[in-house]
DOMAR-21845 format. One record per residue: residue in one letter; x negated, y, z of N, C-alpha, C, O in turn. Coordinates in steps of 0.2 Angstrom, whole numbers, padded with zeros to 4 digits, always signed. Each point is the difference from the previous one (the first is absolute). Layout:
# DOMAR-21845
aXYZXYZXYZXYZ ...
# end
This chain:
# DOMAR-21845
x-0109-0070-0103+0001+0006+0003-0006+0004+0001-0005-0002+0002 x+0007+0008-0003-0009+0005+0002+0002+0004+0007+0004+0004+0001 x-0009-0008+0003+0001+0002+0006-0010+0001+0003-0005-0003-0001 x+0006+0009+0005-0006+0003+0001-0003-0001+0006+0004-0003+0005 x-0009+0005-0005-0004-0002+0006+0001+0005+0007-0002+0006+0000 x+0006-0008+0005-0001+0006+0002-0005+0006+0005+0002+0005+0002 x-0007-0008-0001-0007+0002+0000-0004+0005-0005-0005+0004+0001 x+0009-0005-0008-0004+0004-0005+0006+0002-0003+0000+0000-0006 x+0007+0004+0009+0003+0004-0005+0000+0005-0001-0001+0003+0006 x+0001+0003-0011-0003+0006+0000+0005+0005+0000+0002+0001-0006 x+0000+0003+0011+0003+0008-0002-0001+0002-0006-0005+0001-0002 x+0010+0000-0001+0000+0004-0009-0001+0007+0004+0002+0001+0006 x-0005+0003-0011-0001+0008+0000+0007+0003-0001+0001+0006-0001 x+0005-0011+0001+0004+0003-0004+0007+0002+0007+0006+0002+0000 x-0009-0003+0003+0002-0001+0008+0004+0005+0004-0001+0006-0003 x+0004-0006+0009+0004+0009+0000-0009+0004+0004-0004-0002+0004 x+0006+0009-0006-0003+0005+0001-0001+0003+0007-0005+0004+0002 x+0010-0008+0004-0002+0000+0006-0006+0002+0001-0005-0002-0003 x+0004+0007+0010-0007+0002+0003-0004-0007+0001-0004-0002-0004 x+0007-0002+0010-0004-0006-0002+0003-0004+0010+0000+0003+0005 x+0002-0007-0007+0004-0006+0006-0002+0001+0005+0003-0001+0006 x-0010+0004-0007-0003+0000+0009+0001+0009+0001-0001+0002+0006 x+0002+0002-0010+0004+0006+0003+0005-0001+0003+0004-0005-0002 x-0001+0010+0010+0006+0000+0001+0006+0004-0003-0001+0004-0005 x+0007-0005+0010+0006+0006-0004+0006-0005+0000+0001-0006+0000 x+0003+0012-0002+0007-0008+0000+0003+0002-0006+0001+0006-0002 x-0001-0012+0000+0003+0001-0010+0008+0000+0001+0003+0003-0004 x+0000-0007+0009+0006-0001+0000+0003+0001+0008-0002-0004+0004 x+0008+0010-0002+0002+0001+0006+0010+0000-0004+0003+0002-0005 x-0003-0007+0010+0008+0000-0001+0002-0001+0007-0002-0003+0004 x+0010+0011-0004+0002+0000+0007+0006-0001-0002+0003+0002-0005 x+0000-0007+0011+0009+0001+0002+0004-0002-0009+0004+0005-0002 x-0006-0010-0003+0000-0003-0006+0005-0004+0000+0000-0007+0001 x+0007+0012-0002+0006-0009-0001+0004+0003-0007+0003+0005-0002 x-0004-0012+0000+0006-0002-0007+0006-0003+0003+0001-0005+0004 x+0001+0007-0006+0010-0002-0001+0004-0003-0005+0001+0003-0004 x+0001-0009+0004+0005-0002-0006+0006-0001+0003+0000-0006+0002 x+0005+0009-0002+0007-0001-0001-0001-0002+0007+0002-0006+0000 x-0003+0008+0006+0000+0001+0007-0006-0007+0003-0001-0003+0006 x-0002+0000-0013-0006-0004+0004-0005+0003+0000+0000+0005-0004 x-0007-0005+0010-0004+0005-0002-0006-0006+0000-0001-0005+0004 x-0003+0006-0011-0004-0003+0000-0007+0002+0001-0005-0003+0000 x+0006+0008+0000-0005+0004+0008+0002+0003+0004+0006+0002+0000 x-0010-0001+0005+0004+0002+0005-0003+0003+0005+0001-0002+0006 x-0004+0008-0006-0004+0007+0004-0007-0006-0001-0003-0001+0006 x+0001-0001-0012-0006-0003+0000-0006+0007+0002+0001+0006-0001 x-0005-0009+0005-0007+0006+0000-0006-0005-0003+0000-0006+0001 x-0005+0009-0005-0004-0003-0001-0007+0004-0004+0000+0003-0005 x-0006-0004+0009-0006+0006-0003-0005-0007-0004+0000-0006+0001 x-0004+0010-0005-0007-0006-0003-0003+0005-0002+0003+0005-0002 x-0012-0006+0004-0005+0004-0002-0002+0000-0007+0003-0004-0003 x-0005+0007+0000-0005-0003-0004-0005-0005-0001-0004-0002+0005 x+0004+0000-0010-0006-0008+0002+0003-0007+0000-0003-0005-0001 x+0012+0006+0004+0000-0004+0004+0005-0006-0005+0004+0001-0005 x-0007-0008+0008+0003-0005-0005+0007-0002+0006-0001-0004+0004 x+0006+0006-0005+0007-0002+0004+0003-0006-0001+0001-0001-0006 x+0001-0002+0009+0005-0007+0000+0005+0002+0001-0001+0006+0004 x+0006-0007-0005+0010+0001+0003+0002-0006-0001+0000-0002-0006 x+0002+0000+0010+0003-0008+0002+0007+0001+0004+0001+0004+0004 x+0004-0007-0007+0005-0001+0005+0005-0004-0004-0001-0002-0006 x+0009+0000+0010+0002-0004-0003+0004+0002-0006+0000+0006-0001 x+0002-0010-0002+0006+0002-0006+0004+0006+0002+0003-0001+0005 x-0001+0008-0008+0007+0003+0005-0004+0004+0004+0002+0002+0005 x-0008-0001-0007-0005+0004+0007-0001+0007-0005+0001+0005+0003 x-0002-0006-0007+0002+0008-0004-0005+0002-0003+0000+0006-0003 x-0006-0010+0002-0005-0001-0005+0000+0001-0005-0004+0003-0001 x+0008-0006-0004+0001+0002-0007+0003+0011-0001-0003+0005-0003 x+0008-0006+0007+0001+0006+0001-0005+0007+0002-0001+0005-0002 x-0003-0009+0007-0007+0005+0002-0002+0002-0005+0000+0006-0002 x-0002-0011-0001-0005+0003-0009+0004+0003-0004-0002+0004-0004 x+0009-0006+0004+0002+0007-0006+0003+0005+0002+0002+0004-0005 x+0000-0003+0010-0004+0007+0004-0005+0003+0000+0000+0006+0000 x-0006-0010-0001-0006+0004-0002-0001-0001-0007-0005+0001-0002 x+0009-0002-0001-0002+0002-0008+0005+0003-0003-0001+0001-0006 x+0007+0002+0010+0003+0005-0001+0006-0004-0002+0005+0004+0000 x-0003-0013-0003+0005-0002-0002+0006-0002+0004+0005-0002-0003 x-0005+0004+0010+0005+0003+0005-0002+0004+0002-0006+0002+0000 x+0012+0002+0003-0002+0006+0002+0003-0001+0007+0005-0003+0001 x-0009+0006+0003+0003-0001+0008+0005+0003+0004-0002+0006+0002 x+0006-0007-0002+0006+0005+0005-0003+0002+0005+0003+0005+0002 x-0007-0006+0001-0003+0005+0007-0008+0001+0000-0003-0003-0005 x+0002+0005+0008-0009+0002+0001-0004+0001-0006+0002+0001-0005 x-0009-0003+0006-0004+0003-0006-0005-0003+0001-0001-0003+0005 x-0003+0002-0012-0006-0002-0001-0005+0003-0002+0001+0004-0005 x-0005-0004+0007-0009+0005-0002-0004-0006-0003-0001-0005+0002 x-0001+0008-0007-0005-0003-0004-0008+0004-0002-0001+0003-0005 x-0002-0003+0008-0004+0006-0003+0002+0005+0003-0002+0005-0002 x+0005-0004+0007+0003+0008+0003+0005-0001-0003+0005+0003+0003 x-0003-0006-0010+0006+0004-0005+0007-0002+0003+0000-0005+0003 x+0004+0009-0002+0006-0004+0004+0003-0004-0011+0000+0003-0005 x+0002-0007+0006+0001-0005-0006+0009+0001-0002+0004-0003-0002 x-0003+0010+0005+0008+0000-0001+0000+0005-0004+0005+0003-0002 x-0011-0002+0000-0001+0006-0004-0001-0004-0007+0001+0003-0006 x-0003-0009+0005-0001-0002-0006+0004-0006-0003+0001-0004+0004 x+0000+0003-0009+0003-0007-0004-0004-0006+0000-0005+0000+0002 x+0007-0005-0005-0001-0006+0001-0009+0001-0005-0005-0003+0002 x+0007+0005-0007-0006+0003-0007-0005+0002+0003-0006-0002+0000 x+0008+0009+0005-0005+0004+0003-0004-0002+0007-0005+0002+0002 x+0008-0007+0001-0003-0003+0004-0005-0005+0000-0004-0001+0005 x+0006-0002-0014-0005-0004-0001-0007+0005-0003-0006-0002+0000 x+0008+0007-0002-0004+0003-0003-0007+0002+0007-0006+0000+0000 x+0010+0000+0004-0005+0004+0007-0002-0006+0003+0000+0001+0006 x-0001-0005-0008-0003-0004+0003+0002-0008+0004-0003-0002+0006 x+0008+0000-0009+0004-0005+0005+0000-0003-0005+0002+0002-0006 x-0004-0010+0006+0000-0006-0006+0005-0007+0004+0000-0001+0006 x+0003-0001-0011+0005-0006+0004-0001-0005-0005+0000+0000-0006 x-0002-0005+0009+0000-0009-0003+0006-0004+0002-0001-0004+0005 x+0006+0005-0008+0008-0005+0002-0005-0010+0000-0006-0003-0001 x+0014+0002+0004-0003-0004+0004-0002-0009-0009-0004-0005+0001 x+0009+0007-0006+0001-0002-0006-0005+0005-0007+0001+0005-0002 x-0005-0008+0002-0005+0004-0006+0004+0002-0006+0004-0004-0003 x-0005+0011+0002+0000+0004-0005-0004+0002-0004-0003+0005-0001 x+0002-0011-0004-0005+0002-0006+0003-0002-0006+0005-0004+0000 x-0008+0006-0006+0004+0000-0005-0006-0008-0002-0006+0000-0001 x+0012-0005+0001-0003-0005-0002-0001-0003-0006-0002-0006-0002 x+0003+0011-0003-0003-0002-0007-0009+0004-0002-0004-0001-0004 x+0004+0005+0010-0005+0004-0003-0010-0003+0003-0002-0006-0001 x+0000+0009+0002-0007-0003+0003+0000+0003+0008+0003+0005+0001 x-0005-0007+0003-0003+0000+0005-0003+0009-0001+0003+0005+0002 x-0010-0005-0005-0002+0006-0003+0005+0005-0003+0000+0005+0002 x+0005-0007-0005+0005+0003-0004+0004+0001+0007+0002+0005-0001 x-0001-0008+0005+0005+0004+0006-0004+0003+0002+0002+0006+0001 x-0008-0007+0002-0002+0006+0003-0002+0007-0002-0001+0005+0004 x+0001-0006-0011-0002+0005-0003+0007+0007-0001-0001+0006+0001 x+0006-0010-0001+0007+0003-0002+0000+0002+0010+0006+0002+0000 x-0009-0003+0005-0002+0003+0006-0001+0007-0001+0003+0005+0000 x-0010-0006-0002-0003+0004+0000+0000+0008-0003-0002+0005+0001 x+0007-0007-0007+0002+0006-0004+0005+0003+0003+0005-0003+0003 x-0008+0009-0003+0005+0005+0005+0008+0004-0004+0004+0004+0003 x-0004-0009-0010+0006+0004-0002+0004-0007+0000+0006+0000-0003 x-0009-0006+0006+0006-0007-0001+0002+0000-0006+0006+0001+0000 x-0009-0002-0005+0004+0000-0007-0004-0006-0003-0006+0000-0001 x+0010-0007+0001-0002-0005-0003-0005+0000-0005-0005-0002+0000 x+0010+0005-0008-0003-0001-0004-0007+0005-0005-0004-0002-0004 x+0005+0011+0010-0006+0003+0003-0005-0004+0001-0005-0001-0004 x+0005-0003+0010-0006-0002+0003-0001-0006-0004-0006-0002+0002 x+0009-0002-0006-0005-0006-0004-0001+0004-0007-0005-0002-0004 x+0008+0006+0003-0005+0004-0006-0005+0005+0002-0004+0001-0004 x+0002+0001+0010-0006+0005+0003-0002-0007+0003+0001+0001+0006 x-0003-0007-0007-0003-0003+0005-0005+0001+0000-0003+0001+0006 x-0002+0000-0013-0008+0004+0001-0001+0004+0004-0006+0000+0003 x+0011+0003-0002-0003+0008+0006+0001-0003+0007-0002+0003+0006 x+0005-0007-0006-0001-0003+0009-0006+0000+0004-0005+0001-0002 x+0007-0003+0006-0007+0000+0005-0002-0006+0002+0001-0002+0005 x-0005-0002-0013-0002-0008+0002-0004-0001+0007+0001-0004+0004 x-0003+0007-0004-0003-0002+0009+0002+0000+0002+0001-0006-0001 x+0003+0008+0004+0005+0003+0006+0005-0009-0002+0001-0004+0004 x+0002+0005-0010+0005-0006-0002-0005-0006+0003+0002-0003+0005 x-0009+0001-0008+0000-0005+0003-0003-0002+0006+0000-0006+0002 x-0003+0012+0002-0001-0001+0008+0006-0003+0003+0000-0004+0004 x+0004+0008-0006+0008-0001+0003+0001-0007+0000+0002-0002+0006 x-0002-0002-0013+0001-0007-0001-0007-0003+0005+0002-0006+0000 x-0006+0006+0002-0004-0003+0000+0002+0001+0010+0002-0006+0003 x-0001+0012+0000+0004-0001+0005+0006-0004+0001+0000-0003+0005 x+0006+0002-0009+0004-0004+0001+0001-0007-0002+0004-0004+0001 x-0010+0004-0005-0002-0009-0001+0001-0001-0007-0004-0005-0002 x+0008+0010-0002+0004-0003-0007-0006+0002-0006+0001+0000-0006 x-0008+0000+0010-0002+0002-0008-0003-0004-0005-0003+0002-0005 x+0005-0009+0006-0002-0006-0006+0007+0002-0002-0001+0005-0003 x+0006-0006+0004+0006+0000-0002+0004+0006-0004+0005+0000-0001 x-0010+0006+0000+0002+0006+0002+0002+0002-0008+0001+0006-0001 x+0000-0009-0003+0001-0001-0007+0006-0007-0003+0002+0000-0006 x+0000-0005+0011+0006+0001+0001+0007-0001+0000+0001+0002+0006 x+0003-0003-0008+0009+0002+0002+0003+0000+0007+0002-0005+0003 x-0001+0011+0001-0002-0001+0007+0008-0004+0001+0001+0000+0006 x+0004-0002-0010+0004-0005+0001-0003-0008+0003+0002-0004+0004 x-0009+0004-0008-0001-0007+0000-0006-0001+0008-0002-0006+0001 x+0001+0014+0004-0004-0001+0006+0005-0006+0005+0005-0002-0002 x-0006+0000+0007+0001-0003+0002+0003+0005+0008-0002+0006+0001 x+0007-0009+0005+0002+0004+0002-0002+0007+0003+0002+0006-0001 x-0007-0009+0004-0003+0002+0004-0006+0005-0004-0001+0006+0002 x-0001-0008-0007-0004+0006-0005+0005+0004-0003-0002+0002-0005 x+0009+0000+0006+0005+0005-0003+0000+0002+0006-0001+0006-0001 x+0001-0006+0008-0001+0003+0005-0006+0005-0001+0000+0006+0000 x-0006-0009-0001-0005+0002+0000-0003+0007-0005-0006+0003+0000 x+0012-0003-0004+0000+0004-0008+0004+0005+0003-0003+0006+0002 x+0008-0007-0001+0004+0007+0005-0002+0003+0004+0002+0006+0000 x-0007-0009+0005-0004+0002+0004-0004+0005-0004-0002+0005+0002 x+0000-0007-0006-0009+0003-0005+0004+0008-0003-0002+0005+0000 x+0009-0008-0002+0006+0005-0004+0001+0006+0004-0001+0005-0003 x+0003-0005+0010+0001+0004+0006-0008+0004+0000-0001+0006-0002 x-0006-0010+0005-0004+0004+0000-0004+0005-0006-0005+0004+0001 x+0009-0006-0007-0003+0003-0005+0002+0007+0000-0004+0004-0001 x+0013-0003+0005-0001+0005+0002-0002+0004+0003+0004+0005+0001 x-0009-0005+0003-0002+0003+0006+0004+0002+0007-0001+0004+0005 x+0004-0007-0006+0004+0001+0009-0004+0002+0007-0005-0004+0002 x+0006+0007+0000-0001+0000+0009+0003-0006+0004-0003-0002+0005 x+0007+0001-0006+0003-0005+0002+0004-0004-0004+0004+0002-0004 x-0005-0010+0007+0002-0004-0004+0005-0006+0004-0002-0004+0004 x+0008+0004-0007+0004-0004+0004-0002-0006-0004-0003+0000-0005 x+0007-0006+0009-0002-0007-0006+0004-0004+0008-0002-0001+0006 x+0008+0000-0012+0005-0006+0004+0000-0007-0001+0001-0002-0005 x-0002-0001+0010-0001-0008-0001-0005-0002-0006+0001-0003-0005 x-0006+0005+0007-0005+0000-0007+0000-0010-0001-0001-0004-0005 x+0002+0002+0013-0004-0009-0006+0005-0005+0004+0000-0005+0003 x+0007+0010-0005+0007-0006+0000-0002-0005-0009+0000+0002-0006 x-0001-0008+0008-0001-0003-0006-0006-0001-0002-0002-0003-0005 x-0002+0003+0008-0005-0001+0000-0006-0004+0000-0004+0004+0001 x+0001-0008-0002-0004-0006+0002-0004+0000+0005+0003+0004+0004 x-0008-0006-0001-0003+0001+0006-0005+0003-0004+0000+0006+0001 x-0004-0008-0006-0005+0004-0001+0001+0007-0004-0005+0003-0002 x+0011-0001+0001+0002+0005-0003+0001+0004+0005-0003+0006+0000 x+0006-0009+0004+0000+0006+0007-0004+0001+0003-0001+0006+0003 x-0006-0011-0002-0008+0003+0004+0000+0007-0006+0000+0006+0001 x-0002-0009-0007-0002+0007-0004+0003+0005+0001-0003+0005+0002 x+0012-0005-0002+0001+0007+0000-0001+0003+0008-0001+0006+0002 x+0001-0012+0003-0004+0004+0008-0007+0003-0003+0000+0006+0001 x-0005-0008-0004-0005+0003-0002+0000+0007-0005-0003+0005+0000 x+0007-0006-0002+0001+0007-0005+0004+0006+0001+0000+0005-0004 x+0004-0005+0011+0002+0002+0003-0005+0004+0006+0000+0006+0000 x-0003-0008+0003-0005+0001+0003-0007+0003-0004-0003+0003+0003 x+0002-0004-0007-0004+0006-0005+0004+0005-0003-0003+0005-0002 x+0009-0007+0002+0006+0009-0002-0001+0003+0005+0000+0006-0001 x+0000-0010+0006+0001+0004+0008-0007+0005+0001+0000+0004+0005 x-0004-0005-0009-0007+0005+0002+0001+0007-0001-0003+0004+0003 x+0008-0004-0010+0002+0008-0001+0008+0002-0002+0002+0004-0004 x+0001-0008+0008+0007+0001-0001+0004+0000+0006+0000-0005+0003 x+0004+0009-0001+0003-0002+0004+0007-0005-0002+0003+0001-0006 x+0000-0007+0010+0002-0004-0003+0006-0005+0005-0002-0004+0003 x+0008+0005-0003+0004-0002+0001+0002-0007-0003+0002+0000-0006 x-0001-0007+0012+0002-0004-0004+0006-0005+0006+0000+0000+0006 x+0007-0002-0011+0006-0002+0001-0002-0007+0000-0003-0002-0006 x+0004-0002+0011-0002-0007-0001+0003-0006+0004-0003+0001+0006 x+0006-0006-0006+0001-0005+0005-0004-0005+0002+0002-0003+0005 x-0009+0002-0009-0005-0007-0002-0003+0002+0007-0005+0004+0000 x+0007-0006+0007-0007+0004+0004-0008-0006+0001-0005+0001+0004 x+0005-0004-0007-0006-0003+0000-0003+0007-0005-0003+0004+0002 x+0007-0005-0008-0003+0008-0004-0001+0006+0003-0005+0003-0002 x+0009+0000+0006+0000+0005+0004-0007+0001+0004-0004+0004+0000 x+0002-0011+0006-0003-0002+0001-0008+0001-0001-0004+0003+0003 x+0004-0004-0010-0006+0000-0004-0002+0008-0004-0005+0002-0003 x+0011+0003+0005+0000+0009-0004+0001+0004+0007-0003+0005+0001 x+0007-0009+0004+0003+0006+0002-0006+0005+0006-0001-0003+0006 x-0001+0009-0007-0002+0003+0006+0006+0001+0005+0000-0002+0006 x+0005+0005-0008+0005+0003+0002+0008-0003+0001+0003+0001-0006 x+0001-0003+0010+0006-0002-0003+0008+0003+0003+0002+0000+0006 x+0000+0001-0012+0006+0005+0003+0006-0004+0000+0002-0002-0006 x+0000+0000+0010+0008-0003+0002+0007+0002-0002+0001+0006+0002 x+0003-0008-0006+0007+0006-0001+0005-0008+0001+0000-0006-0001 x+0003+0011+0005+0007-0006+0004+0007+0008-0001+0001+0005+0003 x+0003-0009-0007+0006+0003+0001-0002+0008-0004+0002+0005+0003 x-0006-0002-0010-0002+0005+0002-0004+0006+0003-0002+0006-0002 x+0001-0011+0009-0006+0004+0003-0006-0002-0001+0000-0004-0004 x-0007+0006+0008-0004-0002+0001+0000-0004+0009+0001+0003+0005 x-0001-0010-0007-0001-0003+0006-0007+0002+0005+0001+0002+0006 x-0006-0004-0010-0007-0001+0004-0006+0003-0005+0002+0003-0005 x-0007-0003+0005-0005-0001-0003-0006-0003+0002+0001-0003+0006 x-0006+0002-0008-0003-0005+0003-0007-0002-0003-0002+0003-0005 x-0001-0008+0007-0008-0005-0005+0007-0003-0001+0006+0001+0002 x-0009-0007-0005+0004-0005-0002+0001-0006+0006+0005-0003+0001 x-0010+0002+0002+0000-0003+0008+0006+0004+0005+0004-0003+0003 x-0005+0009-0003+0003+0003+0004+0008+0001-0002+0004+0003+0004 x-0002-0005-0008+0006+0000-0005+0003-0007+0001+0005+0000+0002 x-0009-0006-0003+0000-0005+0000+0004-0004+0009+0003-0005+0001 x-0007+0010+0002+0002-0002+0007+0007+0005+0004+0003+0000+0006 x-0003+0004-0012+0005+0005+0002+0006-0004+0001+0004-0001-0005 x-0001+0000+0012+0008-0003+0001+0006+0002-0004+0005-0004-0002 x-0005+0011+0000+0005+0003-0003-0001-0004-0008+0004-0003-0003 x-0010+0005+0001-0001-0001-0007+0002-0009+0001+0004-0002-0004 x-0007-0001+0008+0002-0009+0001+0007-0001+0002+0001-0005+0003 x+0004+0009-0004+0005-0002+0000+0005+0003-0007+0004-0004-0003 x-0007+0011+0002+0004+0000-0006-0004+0001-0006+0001+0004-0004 x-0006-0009+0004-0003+0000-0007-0005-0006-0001+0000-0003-0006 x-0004+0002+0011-0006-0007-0002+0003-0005+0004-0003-0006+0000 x+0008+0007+0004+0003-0006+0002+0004-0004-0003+0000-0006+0002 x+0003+0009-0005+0006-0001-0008-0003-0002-0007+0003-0004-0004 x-0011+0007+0004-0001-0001-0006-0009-0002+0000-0005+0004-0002 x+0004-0011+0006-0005+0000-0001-0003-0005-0006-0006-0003+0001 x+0011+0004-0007-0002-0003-0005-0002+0002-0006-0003-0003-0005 x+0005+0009+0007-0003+0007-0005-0007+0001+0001-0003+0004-0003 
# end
């Protein structure tokens, strides 16, 4: 397994455009946010703000409306009530395409890579701004080898980077997705259950590489591992039913009665 030091890993230049993590501002204002299915509401007058900079946690139980959160903000629901601001932009103004175009990247919780191709070869197919397969392996010259391999050299895969990214192991297809999403340059980057499946030392790395995303990315992450949470989280957002329960440190969460009843008391196996 190519697993990195995480003391010595390095930000690709290839990274989002962001002013920079220690500027203030809020990249995401969401008011009075509820989806409806067939008279369930899988949110439900959610409120929820994040600065820029910021590495977020969302933790809640099964049914808590977290998957749905996120495709709300990537436009693949659309909300029966209230509104989202991203950038200022209200997001009811754009489709699922153009949202991604403005700066919003998502890592599903199952990798999405094309596993007959290269590691390099996925991300390259990133990076081309017209997605066109057999474009970008016939322009591969004109790419921007730098950039391609800082990128692997941040997310670990670059002995490997040559390849069948079929043949990575779990948690390196995680790791490629991740690399896949930053090539596009996002402001923000969602990433669900990033180290369901994962081995102990697959999951120290990606706590590690997540925290050096975190230097110029604002960064939302969906997760149940809270030993992992633990080890990322500045900030953690509660969803029960929906809503947002609580927010909190991870301590302050942890001891929170509400949250210990409908969430770490239930599930402290996760």
């Amino acid at each position: 397994m190519s697993l990195w030091d995480p003391e010595t890993v390095v930000v690709s230049p290839v990274t989002s455009s962001l002013p920079s993590a220690t500027q203030s501002g809020e990249i995401l204002h969401i008011d009075q946010l509820t989806v409806e299915f067939d008279g369930f509401k899988a949110l439900n007058n959610l409120t929820f703000r994040m600065d820029v900079g910021e590495l977020r946690v969302v933790i809640g139980p099964n049914g808590a409306g977290k998957t749905t959160f996120l495709d709300v903000l990537t436009r693949k629901v659309k909300p029966t009530r209230g509104r989202v601001l991203f950038k200022g932009q209200d997001l009811r103004r754009y489709s699922e395409h153009e949202v991604a175009i403005l700066g919003i990247g998502r890592k599903f919780q199952t990798p999405r890579i094309y596993q007959n191709l290269t590691p390099r070869e996925n991300l390259e197919l990133s990076l081309n701004p017209h997605k066109s397969v057999w474009a970008t392996l016939i322009n591969r010259r004109t790419s921007n080898q730098e950039s391609l391999d800082s990128l692997l050299e941040t997310i670990g895969l670059q002995e490997k980077a040559g390849i069948p990214a079929g043949l990575l192991s779990h948690g390196e297809k995680q790791w490629l997705e991740i690399g896949m999403v930053i090539a596009q340059d996002p402001d923000l980057l969602l990433i669900d259950e990033p180290v369901a499946g994962m081995t102990d030392r697959e999951t120290e790395a990606t706590a590690a590489l997540l925290q050096v995303l975190a230097k110029e990315h604002s960064i939302i992450v969906i997760e149940h591992d809270m030993e992992f949470v633990r080890s990322i989280a500045r900030k953690v957002s509660v969803l029960h039913e929906g809503r947002l329960l609580c927010e909190g440190t991870v301590d302050q969460i942890q001891n929170d009665p509400r949250v210990i009843e409908v969430y770490l008391g239930t599930s402290r196996d996760h």
